[in-house]
C-alpha positions as semicolon CSV with decimal commas, in nm:
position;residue;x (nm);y (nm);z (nm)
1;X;10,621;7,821;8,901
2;X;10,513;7,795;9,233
3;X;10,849;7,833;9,396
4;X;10,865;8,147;9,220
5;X;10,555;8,245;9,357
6;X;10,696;8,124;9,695
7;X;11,027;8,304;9,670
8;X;10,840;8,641;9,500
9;X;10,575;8,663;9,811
10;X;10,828;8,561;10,129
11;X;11,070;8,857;9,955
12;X;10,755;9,087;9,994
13;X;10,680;9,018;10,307
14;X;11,081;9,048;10,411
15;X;11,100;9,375;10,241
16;X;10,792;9,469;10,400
17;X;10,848;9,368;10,744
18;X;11,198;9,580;10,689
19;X;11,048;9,869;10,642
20;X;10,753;9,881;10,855
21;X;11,053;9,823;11,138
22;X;11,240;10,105;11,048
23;X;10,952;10,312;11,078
24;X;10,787;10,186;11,398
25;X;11,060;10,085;11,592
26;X;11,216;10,451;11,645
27;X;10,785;10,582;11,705
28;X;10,804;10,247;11,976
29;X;11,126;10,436;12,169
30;X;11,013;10,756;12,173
31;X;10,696;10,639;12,319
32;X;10,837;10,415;12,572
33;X;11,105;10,748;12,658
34;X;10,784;10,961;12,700
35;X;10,680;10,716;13,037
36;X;11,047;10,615;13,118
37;X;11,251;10,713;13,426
38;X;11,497;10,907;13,367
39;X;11,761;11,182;13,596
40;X;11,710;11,466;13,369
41;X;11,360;11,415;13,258
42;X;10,983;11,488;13,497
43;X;10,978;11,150;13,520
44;X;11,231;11,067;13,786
45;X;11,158;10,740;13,968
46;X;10,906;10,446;13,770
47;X;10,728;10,491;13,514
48;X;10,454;10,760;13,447
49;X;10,343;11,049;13,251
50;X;10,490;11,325;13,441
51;X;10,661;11,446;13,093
52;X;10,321;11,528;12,990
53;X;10,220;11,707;13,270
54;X;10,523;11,926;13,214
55;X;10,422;11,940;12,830
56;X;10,041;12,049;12,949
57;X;10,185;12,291;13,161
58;X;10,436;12,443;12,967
59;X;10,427;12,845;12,866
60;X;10,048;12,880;12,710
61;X;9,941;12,511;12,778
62;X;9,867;12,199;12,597
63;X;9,558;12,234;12,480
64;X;9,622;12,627;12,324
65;X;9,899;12,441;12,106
66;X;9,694;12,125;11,948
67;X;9,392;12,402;11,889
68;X;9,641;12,639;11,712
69;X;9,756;12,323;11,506
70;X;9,403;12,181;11,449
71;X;9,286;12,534;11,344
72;X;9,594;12,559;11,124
73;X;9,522;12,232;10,964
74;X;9,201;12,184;10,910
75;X;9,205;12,543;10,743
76;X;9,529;12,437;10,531
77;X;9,321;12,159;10,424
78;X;9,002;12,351;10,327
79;X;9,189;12,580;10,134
80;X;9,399;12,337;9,931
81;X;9,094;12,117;9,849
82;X;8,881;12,416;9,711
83;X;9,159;12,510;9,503
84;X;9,257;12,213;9,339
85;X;8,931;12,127;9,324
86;X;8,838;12,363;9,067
87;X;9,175;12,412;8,931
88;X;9,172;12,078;8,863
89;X;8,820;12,053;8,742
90;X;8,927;12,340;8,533
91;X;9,264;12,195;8,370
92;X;9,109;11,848;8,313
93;X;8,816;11,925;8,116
94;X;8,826;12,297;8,002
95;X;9,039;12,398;7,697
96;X;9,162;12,745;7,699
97;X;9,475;12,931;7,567
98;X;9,827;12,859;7,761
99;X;9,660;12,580;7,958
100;X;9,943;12,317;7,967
101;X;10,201;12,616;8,006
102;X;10,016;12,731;8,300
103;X;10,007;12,396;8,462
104;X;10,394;12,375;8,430
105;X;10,425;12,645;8,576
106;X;10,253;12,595;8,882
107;X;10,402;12,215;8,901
108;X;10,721;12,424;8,865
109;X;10,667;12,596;9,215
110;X;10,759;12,237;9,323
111;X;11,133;12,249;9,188
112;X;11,180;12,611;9,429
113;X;11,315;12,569;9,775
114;X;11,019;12,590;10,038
115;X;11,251;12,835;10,204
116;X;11,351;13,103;9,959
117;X;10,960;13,137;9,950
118;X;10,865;13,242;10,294
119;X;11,047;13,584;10,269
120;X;10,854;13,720;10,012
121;X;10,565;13,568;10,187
122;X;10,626;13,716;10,526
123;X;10,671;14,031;10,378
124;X;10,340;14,017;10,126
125;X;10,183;13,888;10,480
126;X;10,215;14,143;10,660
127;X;10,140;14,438;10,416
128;X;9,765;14,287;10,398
129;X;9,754;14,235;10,801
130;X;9,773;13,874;10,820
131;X;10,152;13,793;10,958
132;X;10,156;13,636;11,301
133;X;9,825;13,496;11,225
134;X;9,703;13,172;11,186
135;X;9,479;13,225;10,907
136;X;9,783;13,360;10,754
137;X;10,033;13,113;10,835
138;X;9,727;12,861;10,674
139;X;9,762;13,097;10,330
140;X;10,115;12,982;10,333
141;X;10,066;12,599;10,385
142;X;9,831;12,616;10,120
143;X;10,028;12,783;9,846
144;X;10,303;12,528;9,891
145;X;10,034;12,221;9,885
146;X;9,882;12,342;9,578
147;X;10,090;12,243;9,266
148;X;10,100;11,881;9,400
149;X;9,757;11,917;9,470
150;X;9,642;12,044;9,121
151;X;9,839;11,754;8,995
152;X;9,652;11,488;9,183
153;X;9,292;11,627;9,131
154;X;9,354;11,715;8,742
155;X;9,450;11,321;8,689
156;X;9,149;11,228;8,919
157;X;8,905;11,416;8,730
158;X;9,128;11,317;8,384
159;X;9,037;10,897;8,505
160;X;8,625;11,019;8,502
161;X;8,463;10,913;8,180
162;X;8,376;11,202;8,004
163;X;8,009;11,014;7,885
164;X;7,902;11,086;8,291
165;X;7,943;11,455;8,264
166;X;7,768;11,456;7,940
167;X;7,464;11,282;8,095
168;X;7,494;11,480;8,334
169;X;7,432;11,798;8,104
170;X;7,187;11,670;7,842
171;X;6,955;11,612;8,175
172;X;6,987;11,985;8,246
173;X;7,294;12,033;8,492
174;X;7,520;12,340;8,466
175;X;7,904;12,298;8,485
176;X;7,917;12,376;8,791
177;X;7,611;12,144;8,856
178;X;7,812;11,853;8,743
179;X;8,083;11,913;8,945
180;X;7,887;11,972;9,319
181;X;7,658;11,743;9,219
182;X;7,838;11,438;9,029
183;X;8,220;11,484;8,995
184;X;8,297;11,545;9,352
185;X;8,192;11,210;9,442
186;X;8,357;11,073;9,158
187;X;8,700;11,219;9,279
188;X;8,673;11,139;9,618
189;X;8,931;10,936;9,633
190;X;9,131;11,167;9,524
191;X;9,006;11,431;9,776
192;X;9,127;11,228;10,072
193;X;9,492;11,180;9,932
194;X;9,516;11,570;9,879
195;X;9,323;11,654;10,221
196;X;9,523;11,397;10,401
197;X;9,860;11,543;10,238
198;X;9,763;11,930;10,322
199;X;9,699;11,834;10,700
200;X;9,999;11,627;10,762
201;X;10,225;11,889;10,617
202;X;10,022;12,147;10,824
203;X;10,055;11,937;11,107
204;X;10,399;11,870;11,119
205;X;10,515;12,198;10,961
206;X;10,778;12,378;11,185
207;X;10,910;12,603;10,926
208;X;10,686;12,858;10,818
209;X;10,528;12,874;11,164
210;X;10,888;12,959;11,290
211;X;10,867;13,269;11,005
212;X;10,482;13,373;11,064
213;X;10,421;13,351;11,394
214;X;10,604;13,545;11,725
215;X;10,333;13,484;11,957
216;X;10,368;13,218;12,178
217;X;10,039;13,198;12,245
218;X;9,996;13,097;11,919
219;X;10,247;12,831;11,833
220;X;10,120;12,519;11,657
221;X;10,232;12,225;11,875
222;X;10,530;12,159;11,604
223;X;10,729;12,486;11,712
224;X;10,587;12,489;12,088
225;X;10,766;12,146;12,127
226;X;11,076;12,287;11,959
227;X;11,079;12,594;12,215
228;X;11,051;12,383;12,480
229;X;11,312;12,436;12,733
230;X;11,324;12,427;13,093
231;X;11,387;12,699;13,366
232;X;11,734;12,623;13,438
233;X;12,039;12,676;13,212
234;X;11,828;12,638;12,882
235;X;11,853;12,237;12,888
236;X;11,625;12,122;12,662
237;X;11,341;11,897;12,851
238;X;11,413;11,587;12,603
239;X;11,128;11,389;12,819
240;X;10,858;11,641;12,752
241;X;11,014;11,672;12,383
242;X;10,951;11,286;12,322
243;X;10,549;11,347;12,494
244;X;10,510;11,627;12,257
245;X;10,636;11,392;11,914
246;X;10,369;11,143;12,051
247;X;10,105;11,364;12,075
248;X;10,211;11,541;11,730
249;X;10,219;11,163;11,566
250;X;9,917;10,998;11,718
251;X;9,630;11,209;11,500
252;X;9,850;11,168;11,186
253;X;9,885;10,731;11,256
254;X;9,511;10,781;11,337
255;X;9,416;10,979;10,996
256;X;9,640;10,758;10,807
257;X;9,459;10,387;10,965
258;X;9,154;10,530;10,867
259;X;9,187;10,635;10,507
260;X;9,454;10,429;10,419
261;X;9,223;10,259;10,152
262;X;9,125;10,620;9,984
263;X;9,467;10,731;9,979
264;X;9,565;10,452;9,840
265;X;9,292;10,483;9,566
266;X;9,342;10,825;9,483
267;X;9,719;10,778;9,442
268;X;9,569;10,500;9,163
269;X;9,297;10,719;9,009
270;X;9,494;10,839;8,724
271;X;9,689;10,508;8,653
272;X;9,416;10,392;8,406
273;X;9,178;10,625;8,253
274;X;8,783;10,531;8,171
C-alpha cells in the first residue's frame, strides 16, 4: 500500500513538474530575449532594456496601448459578469417555457467559429455607431464569453441550497433581494473563474481587435505588438516583440497567483450540489 502511495505521488509530481516546464520555460526565454544582446534587436551590446524603450516609444506609446487593453478588459469583464449573473440566476432557479432549449442554444454559440462571427458583428457595429470603438470591440468580447459564462454561473448558483434562498424570502427579501444581497456571495467563487476568463481572453485577444478597430491610437497592446515593425525594410523588431509578450503576460501570471484558489473553487462549485 504504501509503495503505491509512493509510486502514485512521485508520478504526480513528475507529471507535474513536466508540465509546469513546458509552460515556463518558453515565458523564461522570451524574458531573458527581452534584456539580451542581440545585432538586430535595441539592445545591441550587454544586457538592458533598450527593447522596451523602443516598445514605449513606438507609434502612440506604451502606456496608450495597456490603457486601451485595461479599458477593454475590465469592461469585457463587467459585461460578462452582469450577464451571466442574472442569466444564470435566471436558468438555475426560474422555470419558464423553452428554458433548457434556450440554454442549448446559447451553449451552442460555442460549437461556431469565433471568426465567421465578427462579420456580422462588424457590420451590426457599425450601423449603431460603435465600430472602431472600444466600448464596441468590449460588446464583442463579451458575446463570445457569454455561453461559457452562463454555463459556469447556472451550475454555481445550481450547487446553492435552495433552503438559503427560502430563508431568505420568508424574512421579507425580494428575488432580486436574495440575489444582491445573499446569492452573490454565495457564487463568488464562481464570479472570479468567469471574471478571470473574460479578462484574459480580452487581454490577449488579437482577433476581433484586428476587425473593430483601425485606429492606431487605439490598439489594445495585443495588436500594437503585432504591428510592430521598424523603420527600415518592414523587419519586424523581434526584441521589442518579446518586451511587449512580457508585458502582455505579467498582469495575466499576476491575476492568475492571486485567485488561483477561487478559480479553482468555482471550476468545483457545481461538482457536488447542496
Amino acid at each position: 500500500m504504501r509503495l503505491q502511495q509512493a509510486i502514485g505521488r512521485t508520478s504526480f509530481w513528475v507529471f507535474g513538474g513536466g508540465l509546469a516546464i513546458m509552460f515556463l520555460v518558453p515565458l523564461i526565454w522570451t524574458t531573458v530575449a527581452s534584456v539580451s544582446p542581440h545585432g538586430a534587436t535595441a539592445q545591441q551590446d550587454g544586457y538592458g532594456f533598450n527593447n522596451y524603450r523602443t516598445l514605449t516609444e513606438y507609434d502612440a506609446g506604451l502606456p496608450t496601448y495597456l490603457w486601451n487593453s485595461a479599458y477593454v478588459s475590465i469592461l469585457t469583464v463587467v459585461f460578462t459578469l452582469g450577464l451571466s449573473l442574472l442569466g444564470g440566476y435566471a436558468f438555475a432557479r426560474f422555470r419558464f417555457p423553452g428554458r433548457d432549449a434556450l440554454f442549448l442554444l446559447i451553449i451552442a454559440i460555442l460549437m461556431v467559429p469565433y471568426a465567421t462571427l465578427l462579420v456580422p458583428l462588424w457590420v451590426l457595429m457599425g450601423e449603431i455607431g460603435l465600430r472602431n470603438s472600444l466600448t464596441g470591440l468590449a460588446l464583442v468580447l463579451t458575446l463570445y464569453q457569454l455561453p461559457f459564462s452562463m454555463f459556469m454561473m447556472r451550475i454555481s448558483f445550481e450547487a446553492v441550497p435552495r433552503e438559503i434562498e427560502e430563508s431568505a424570502l420568508v424574512d421579507g427579501c425580494g428575488t432580486f433581494g436574495v440575489l444582491r444581497r445573499v446569492l452573490v456571495f454565495a457564487v463568488w467563487p464562481g464570479m472570479i473563474t468567469v471574471g478571470l476568463f473574460a479578462f484574459l481572453h480580452a487581454w490577449n485577444d488579437f482577433i476581433a481587435p484586428l476587425f473593430m478597430i483601425n485606429d492606431s491610437s487605439r490598439y489594445p497592446l495585443s495588436l500594437a505588438i503585432a504591428t510592430l515593425r521598424q523603420q527600415t525594410m518592414g523587419a519586424v523588431d523581434f526584441g521589442a516583440t518579446q518586451a511587449g509578450v512580457v508585458i502582455m503576460a505579467l498582469p495575466c501570471l499576476l491575476l492568475f497567483v492571486l485567485l488561483q484558489r477561487h478559480y479553482v473553487r468555482g471550476f468545483m462549485s457545481g461538482a457536488l450540489k447542496g
